[in-house]
C-alpha positions in Angstrom: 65.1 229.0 55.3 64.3 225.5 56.6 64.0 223.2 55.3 65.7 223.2 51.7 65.0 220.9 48.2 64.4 217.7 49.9 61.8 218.8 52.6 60.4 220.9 49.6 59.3 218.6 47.0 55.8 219.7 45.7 56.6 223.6 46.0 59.3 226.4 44.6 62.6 225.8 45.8 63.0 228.3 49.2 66.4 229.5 49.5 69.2 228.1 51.9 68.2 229.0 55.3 70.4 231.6 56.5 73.0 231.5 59.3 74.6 234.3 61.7 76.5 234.0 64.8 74.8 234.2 68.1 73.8 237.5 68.9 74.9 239.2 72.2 71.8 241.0 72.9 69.8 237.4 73.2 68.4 237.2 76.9 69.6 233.5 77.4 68.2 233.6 80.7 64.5 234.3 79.3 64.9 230.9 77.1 66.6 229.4 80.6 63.5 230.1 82.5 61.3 228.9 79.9 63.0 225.4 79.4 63.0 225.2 82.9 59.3 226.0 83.6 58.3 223.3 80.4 60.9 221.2 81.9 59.0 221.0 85.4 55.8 220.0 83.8 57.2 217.2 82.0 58.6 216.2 85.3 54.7 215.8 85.9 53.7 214.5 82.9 55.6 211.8 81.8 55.7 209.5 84.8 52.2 209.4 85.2 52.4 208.3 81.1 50.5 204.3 79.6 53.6 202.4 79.1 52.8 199.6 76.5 49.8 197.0 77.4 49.3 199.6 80.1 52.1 198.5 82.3 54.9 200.7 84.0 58.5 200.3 83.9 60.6 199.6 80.9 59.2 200.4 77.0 58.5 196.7 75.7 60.4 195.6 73.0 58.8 195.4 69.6 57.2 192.3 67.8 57.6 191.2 64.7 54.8 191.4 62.0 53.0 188.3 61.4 52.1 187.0 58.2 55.4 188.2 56.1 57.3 185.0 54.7 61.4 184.6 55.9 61.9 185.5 52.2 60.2 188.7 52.0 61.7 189.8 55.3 65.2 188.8 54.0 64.4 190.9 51.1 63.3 194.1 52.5 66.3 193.9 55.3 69.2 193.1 52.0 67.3 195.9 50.1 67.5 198.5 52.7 71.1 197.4 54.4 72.0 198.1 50.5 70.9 201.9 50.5 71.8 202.7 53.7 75.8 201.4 53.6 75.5 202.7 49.9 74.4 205.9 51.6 76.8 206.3 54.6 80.2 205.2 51.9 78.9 208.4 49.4 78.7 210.5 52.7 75.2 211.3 52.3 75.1 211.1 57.1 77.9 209.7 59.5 74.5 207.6 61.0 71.0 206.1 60.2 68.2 203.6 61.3 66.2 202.6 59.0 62.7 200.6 60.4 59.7 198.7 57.7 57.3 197.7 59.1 53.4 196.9 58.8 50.0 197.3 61.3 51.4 194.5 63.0 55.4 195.1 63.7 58.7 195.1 61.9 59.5 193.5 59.3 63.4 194.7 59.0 65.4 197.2 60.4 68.9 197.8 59.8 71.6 201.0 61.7 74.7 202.0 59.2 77.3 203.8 60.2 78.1 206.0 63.6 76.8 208.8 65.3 79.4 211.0 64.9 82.9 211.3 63.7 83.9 211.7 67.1 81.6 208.7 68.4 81.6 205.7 66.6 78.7 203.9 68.3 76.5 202.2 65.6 73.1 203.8 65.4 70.0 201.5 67.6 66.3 201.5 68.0 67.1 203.3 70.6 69.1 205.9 69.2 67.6 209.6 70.0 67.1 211.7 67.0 65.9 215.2 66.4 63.0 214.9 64.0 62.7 218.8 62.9 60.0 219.0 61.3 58.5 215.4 61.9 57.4 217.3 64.8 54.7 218.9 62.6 53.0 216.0 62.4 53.8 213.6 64.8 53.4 216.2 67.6 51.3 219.3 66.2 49.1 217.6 63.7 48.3 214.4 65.5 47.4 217.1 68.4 45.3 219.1 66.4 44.1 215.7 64.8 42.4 214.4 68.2 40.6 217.5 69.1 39.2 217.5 65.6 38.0 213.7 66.7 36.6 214.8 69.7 34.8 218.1 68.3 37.3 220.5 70.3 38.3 222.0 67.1 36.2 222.4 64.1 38.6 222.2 60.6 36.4 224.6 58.3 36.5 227.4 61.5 38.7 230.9 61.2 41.5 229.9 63.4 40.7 233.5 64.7 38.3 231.9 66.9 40.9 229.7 68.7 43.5 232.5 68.5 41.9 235.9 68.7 45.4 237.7 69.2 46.1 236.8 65.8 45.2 240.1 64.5 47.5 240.1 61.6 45.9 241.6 58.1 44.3 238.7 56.6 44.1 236.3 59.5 40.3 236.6 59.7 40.3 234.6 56.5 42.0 231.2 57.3 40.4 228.7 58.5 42.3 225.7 60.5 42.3 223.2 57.5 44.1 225.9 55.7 47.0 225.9 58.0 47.3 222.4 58.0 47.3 222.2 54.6 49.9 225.1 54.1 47.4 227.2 52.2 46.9 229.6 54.2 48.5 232.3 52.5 51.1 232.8 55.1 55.3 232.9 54.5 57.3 230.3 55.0 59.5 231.8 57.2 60.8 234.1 59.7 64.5 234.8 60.8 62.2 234.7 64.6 65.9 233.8 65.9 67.5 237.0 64.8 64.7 239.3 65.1 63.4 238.2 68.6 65.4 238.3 71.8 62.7 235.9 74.1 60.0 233.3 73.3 56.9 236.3 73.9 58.9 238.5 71.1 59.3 235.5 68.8 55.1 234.6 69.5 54.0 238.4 68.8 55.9 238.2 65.7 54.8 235.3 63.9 51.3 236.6 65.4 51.7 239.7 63.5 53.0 238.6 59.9 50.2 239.3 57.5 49.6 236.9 54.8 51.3 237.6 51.5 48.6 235.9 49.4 45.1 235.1 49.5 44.4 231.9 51.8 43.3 228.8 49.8 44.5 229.4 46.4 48.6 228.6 46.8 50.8 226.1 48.5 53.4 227.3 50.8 55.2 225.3 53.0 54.8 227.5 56.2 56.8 227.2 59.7 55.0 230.1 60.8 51.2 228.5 60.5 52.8 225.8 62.3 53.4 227.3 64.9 50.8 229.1 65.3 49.1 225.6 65.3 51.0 225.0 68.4 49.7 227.7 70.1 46.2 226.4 69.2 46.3 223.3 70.9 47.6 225.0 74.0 44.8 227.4 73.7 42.0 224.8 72.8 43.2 222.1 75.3 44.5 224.9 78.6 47.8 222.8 78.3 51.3 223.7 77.7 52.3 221.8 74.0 55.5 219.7 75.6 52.7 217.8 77.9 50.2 217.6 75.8 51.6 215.0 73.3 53.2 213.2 76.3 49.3 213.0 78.2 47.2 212.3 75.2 49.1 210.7 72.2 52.4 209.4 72.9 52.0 207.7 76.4 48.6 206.3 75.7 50.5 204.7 72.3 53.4 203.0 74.7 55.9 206.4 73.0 57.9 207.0 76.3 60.9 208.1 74.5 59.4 211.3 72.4 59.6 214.3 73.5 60.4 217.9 73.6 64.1 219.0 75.7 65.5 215.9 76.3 66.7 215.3 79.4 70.4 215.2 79.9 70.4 211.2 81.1 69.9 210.7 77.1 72.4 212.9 76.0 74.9 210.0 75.2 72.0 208.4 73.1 71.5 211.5 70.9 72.8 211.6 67.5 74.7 215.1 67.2 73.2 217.3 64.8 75.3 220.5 63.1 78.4 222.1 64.0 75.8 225.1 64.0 77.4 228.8 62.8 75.1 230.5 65.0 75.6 228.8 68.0 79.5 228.3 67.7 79.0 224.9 68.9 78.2 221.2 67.5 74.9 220.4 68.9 73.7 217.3 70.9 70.4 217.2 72.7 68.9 220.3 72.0 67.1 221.4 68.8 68.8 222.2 66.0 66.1 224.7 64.1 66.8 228.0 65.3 63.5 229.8 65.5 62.4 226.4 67.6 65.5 227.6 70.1 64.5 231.0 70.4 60.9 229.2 71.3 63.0 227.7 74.3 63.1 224.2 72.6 59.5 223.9 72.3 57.3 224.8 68.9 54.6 223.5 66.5 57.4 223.2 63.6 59.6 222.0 65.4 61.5 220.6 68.3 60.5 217.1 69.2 62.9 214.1 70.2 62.5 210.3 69.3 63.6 206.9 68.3 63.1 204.1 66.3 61.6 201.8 68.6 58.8 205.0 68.7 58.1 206.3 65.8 57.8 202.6 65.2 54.7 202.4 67.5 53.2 205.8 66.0 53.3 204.6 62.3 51.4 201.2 63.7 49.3 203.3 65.0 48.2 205.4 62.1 48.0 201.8 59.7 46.0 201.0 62.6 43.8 203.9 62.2 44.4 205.0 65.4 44.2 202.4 67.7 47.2 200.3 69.1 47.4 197.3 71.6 43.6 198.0 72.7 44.3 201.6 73.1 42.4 203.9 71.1 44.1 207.1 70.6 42.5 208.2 67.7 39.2 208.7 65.9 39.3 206.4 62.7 37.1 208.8 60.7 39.7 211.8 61.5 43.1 210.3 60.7 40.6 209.2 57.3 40.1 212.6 56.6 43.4 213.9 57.8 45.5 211.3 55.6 43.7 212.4 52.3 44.3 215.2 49.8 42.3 217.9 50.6 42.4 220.5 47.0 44.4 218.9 44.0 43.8 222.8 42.5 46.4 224.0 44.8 48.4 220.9 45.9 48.5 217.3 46.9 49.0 217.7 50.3 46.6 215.9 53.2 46.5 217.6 56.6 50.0 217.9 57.7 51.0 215.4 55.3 52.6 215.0 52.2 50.7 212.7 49.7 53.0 211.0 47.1 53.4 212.7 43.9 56.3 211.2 42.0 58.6 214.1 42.6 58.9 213.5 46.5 60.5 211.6 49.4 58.1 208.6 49.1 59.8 207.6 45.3 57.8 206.3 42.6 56.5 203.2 44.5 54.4 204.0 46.7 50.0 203.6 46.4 47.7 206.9 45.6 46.7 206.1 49.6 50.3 207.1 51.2 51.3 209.5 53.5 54.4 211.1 55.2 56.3 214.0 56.0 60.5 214.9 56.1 62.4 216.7 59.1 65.5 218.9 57.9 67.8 216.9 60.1 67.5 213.9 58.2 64.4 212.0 59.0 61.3 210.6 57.3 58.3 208.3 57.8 56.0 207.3 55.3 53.0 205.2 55.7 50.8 203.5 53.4 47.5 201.8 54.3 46.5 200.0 51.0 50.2 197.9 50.8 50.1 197.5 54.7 53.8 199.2 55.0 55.5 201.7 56.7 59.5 203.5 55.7 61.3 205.2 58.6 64.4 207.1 58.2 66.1 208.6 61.0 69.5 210.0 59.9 71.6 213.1 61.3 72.7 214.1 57.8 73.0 218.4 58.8 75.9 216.5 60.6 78.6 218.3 60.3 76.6 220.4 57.7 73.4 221.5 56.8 75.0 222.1 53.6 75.3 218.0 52.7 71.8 217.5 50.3 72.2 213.8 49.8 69.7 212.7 52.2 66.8 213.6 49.3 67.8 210.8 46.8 68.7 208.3 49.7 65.0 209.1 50.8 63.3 207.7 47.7 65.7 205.4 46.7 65.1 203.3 50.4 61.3 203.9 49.4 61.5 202.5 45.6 63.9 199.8 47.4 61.5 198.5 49.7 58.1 199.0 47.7 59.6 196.8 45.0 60.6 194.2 47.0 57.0 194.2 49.0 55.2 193.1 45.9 52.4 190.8 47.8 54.6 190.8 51.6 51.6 191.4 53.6 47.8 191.4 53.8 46.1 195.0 53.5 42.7 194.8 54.2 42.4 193.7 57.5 41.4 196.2 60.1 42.4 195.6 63.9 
């Protein structure tokens, strides 16, 4: 089950994801079609994409955040080149980049290692990584987040009434806030891969799973309600979910290097993920979750591409509360109500996010105010408005081997790292 301990911090334990070897009866050329078809849109889509400041052409390099003394900066980058070499000498990932950063910019950011064994080019900004399931958040929630803001979706609504073909036994009950908070009552996951041959078997499965609790009164980390979040933004907004992030969040923030199916001109930029047991091969440019596969490369759980230099621009924006470089993307009250726990009875999750809780990826460190998520692969952002500061991790640690677990301790010990040495680095209370 994905992901394992260190994407699982605030509930039970799942058990290892399991692995098989491709099997013969999958109809590759319904998942060809489908890429192909999603593929074509984004063909439409992306061009017609804000670059940064509104201009076309090249992404804009990144400034630096004012008002953070040489010292401090100094500080954070020695503190963070020190867990990250640490990091890649214990053989916790053959690669990382590692950006902090506040509203304003970066304040340090720092690659270790190589992408691969086989390719020893030293990670960049613009290093592409797969963010697994940093895609339920930058992609799904932050979707689901601007409909909310512009009253398309209502959070305390039966999600029934976005999706009626969820007709599973007990799907009447949850409400959309549930999902995103994983308390809806639903598993946490579905071998969809081995028990689906196309993208339309894999949808009227998870469609049909009941729940195996009652919503609202347990936390479970659930792939399935996320992607049945996915499908709700492509029902609510009449688009498919590859464009939509692309048309309404990432170009209008200046992101024009996230996406879903990367396109094979950025294949030597990838990071290689897994030497993957089910698909007999090491993968590079296309998704390394298997139920996100069988979805053709495109799902609510999973399946996005980014870099640095992006995720960069989407943490701003979130500190910014939802505006960046004059463009609002967001409504201020939403991302609010999104970033804060929503029932400490069952958990301390937000919507979509993670909140701290001393037992997780964002360390001991961290303010009450924080938010973030993990991705299986490797990667983590965390965000937090009262200290002004944002941690990214991208690393490919599932390469060769999903198996390596190091990446959780390297997670929190970058956060402690950096939190410690911010003591004072930057004003908080400034809105822009």
């Amino acid at each position: 089950m994905r992901p394992p301990l260190a994407q699982h911090p605030t509930g039970p334990a799942p058990h290892p994801r399991p692995v098989a070897r491709l099997d013969r009866s999958w109809k590759l050329h319904h998942v060809g079609k489908r890429r192909a078809a999603i593929a074509a849109t984004l063909a439409l889509v992306l061009p017609a994409c804000h670059r940064p400041g509104g201009a076309r052409g090249a992404t804009a390099p990144l400034s630096p955040a004012a008002a953070v003394a040489p010292s401090i900066r100094q500080a954070v980058l020695d503190s963070v080149r020190a867990v990250l070499d640490r990091a890649v000498a214990e053989g916790a990932f053959p690669g990382a980049y590692a950006v902090i950063g506040t509203r304003d910019g970066i304040v340090a950011e720092y690659g270790a290692g190589r992408l691969d064994s086989a390719d020893a080019t030293r990670p960049t900004a613009r290093t592409v990584w797969d963010l697994a399931s940093l895609t339920k958040v930058v992609n799904t929630t932050s979707a689901v987040l601007q409909l909310v803001g512009r009253g398309r979706v209502a959070l305390d609504t039966p999600v029934v009434r976005y999706l009626p073909d969820w007709t599973a036994p007990g799907a009447e009950r949850v409400t959309v806030r549930q999902l995103l908070s994983h308390h809806a009552g639903l598993p946490a996951w579905r071998a969809l891969y081995k028990e689906a041959d196309t993208p339309d078997d894999a949808a009227r499965l998870v469609l049909a799973t009941p729940l195996d609790t009652v919503p609202g009164v347990r936390f479970v980390y659930s792939d399935l309600g996320f992607i049945l979040l996915g499908r709700l933004v492509e029902r609510v907004s009449g688009e498919a979910l590859a464009a939509y992030g692309p048309s309404h969040v990432f170009g209008p923030a200046g992101m024009r290097e996230t996406r879903f199916l990367p396109p094979s001109s950025w294949r030597a930029r990838v990071a290689p993920t897994e030497q993957d047991p089910w698909r007999q091969r090491k993968l590079r440019g296309e998704v390394h979750d298997e139920n996100a596969a069988r979805f053709g490369g495109v799902a609510g759980h999973a399946g996005l591409f980014s870099t640095a230099h992006d995720l960069t621009r989407f943490a701003r924006l979130y500190l910014n509360h939802g505006a960046l470089d004059g463009v609002r993307v967001f409504d201020s009250a939403t991302v609010a109500a999104f970033t804060r726990v929503q029932d400490t009875t069952v958990s301390r999750r937000a919507l979509g996010w993670e909140t701290p809780t001393g037992r997780n990826s964002a360390g001991q460190r961290l303010s009450s105010l924080a938010f973030g998520h993990t991705g299986f692969t490797g990667t983590s952002l965390w965000m937090d408005p009262q200290r002004n500061l944002f941690v990214l991790l991208l690393t490919n640690r599932v390469n060769p081997t999903r198996q390596n677990l190091r990446i959780s301790a390297v997670r929190s010990s970058l956060a402690d790292a950096v939190a410690s040495t911010w003591q004072g680095g930057a004003p908080s209370g400034r809105d822009r």
